[in-house]
C-alpha positions in Angstrom: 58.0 181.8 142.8 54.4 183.0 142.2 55.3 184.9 139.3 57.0 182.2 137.8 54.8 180.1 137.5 52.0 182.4 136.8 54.4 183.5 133.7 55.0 179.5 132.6 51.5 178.6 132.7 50.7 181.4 130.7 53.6 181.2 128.3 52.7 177.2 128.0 49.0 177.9 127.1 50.1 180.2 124.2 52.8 177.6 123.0 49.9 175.6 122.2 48.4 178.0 119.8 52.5 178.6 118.3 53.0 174.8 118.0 49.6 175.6 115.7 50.8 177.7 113.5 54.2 175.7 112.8 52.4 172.7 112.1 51.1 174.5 109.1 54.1 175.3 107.7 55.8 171.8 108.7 53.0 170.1 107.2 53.8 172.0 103.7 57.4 171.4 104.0 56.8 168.0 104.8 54.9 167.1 101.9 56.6 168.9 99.4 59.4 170.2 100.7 58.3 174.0 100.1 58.8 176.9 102.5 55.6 178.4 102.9 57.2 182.4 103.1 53.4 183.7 103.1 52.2 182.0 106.3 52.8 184.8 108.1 50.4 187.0 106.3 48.1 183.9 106.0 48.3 184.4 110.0 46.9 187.8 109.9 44.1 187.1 107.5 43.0 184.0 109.9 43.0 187.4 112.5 41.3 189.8 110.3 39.2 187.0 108.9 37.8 186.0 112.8 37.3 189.8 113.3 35.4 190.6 110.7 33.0 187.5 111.1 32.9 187.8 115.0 31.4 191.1 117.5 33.0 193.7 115.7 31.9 192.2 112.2 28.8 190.3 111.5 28.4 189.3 114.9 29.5 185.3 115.1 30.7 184.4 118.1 34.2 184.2 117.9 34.7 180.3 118.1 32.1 179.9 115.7 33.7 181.8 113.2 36.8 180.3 113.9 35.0 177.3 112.0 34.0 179.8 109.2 37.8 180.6 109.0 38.9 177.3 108.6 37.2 176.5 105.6 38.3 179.9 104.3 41.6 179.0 104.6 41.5 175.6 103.3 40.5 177.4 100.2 42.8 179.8 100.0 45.5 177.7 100.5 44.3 175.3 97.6 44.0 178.3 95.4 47.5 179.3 96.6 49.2 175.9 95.8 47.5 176.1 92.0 48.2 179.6 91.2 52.1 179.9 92.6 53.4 176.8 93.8 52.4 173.8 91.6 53.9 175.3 88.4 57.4 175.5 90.3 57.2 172.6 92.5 59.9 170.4 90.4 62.3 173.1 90.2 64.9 174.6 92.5 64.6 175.6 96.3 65.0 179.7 95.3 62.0 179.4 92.7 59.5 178.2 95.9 60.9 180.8 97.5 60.5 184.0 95.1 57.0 182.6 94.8 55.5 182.5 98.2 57.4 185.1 99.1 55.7 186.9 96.5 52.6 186.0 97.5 52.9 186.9 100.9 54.1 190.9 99.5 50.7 190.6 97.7 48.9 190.0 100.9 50.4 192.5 102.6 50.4 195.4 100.4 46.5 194.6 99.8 46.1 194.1 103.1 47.9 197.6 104.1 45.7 199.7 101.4 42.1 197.6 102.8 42.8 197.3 106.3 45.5 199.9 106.8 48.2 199.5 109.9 46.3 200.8 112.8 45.7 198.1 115.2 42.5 196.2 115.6 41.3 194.5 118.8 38.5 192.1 119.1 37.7 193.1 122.7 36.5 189.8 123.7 36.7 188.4 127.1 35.0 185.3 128.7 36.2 185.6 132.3 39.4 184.0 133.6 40.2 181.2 136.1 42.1 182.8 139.4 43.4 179.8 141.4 46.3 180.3 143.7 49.2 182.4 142.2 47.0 181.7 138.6 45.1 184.3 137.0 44.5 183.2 133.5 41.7 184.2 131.3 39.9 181.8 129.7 40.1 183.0 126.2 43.9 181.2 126.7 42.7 178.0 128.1 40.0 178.0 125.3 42.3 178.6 122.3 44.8 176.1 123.9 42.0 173.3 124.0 41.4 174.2 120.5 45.1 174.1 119.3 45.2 170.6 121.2 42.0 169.5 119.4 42.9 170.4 115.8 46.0 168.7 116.4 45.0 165.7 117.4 42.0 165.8 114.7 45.0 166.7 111.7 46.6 163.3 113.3 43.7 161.4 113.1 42.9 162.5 109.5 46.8 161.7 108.5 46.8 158.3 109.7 43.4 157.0 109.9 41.7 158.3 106.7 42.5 157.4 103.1 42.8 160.7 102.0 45.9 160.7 104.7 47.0 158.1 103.9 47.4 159.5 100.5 49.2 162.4 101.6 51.7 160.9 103.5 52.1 158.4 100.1 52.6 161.5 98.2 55.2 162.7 101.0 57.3 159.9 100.8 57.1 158.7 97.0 55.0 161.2 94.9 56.0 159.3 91.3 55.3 155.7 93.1 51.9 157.0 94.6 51.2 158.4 91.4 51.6 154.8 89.7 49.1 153.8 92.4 46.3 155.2 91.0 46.6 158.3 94.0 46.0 162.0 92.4 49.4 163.7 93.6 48.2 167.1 92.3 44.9 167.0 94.5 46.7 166.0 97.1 49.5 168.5 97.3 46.8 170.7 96.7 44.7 169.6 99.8 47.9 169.1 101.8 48.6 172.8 100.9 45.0 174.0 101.8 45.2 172.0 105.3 48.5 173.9 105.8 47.2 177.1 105.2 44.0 176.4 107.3 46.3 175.6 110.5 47.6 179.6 110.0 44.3 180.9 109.7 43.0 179.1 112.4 46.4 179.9 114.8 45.9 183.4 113.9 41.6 183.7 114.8 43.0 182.2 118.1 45.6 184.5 118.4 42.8 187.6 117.2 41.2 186.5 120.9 44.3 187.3 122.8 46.4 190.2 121.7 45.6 193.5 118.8 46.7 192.7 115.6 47.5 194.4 112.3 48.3 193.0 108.5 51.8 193.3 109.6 51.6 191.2 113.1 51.7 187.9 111.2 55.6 188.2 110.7 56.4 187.6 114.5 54.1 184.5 114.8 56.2 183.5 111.2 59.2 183.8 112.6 58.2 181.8 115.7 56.8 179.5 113.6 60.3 178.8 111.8 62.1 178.9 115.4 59.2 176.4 116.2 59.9 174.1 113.2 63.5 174.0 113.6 62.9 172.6 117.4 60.5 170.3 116.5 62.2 169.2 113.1 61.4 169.6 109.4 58.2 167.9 108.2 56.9 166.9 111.9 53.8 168.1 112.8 53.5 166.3 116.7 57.3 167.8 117.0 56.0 171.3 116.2 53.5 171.0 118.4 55.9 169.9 121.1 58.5 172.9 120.4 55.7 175.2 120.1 55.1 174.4 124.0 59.1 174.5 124.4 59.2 178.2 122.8 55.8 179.0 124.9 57.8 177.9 128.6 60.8 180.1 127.3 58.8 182.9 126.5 57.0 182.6 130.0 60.2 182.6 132.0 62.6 184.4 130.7 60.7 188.1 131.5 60.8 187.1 135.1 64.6 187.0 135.1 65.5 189.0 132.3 63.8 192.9 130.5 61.4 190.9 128.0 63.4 192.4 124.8 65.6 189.5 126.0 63.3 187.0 124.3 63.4 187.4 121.1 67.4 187.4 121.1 67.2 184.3 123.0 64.6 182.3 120.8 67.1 183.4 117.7 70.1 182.0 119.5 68.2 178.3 120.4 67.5 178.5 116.9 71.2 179.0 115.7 72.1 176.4 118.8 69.5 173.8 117.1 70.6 174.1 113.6 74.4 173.9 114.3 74.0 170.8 116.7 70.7 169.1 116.0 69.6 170.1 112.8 67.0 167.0 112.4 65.4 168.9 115.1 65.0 167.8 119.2 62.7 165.1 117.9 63.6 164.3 114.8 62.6 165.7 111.0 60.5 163.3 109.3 57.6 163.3 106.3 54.3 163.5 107.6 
């Protein structure tokens, strides 16, 4: 019983962090009905990005940067959107596709000749709390209060800002919003950019727990889908919520089962989910 839940708390503070990352790539979908195929990569960049600017770089502390990070990848994404997605954004599914997908090849075959494959490890630590059968470090409760906080700051801005209210205007009518006065291309552009920050930022949090290479950001991608398909298309809190769903499973099923089980099991929800509730546990919706 002690190693269980041990495991669940553990697996439920990372779920935070993996409800995160999906929100990024709900958020895009959401908006403008793309599938972001480079968040992965965008994942490990937020992990190189944190490295480089922390300890092992120019010396940042590690939360700091991840503020440095965020910006960077609101950037990015922007510069993404304008460069690969915004030309193709009217046409069909496959065309979105072929593009981010190319852009995340890009990233990783730069990334592989700059940064090479050999792990990297930020070597951070900040203690842990040990309480009963607990022993969690505090990097995980850290970049779980984090993950809560950006969340809840991304709902704030989409419902209580103009410049939210603008993107969810664009979401659900982009030619109506457009007669409005509201600049759709901006804000597909910053919608983009926030989506793209949430991967970055997911993965500098991520940097703080495990080594990473150019090539870990697939995993977290393909959790990120699994994610998205629990929580629903286009719903950021529901991403947030199946993040912590995926985080529990991956907690407790290496106490009953050889943990090569988990990935088979996540694949298997995700088939489960699509063929019975393919809005999602809590619904799809536009931000």
């Amino acid at each position: 019983m002690d190693q269980f839940i041990a495991s669940l708390a553990d697996g439920l503070l990372l779920g935070f962090v993996y409800g995160l990352a999906a929100m990024g790539l709900t958020l895009i979908f959401g908006v403008m009905d793309v599938i972001n195929l480079a968040h992965g990569p965008i994942i490990a960049l937020g992990m190189f990005a944190v490295f480089f600017l922390g300890p092992p770089g120019l010396g940042l502390h590690p939360y700091v940067a991840l503020l440095v990070v965020a910006v960077l990848g609101l950037i990015f994404g922007a510069i993404i959107y304008f460069i690969s997605v915004h030309r193709i954004l009217d046409g069909p599914h496959l065309s979105s596709l072929l593009s981010t997908f190319s852009v995340n090849m890009m990233i990783i075959g730069v990334g592989t000749a700059i940064f090479t494959t050999t792990p990297k490890n930020m070597d951070f630590s900040i203690g842990g709390l040990a309480f009963w059968a607990l022993n969690i470090p505090f990097t995980r409760l850290v970049g779980a209060f984090i993950a809560v906080l950006v969340a809840a700051a991304l709902y704030v801005f989409l419902y209580r800002t103009q410049q939210g209210k603008a993107i969810r205007a664009v979401a659900n009518n982009r030619a109506a919003s457009e007669l409005m006065g509201i600049p759709s291309t901006m804000t597909l552009a910053l919608s983009f950019g926030i989506g793209t920050m949430l991967a970055a930022v997911s993965g500098a949090i991520i940097a703080t727990f495990f080594s990473f290479s150019i090539l870990s950001g697939g995993v977290y991608e393909l959790k990120s889908f699994v994610i998205v398909v629990l929580g629903g298309l286009g719903n950021p809190t529901g991403a947030l919520l199946g993040g912590l769903i995926l985080g529990a499973l991956e907690g407790i099923v290496p106490v009953f089962l050889p943990v090569s089980w988990v990935p088979v099991i996540e694949f298997v929800l995700f088939v489960l989910i699509l063929m019975y509730r393919p809005n999602g546990l809590f619904g799809g919706g536009r931000s």
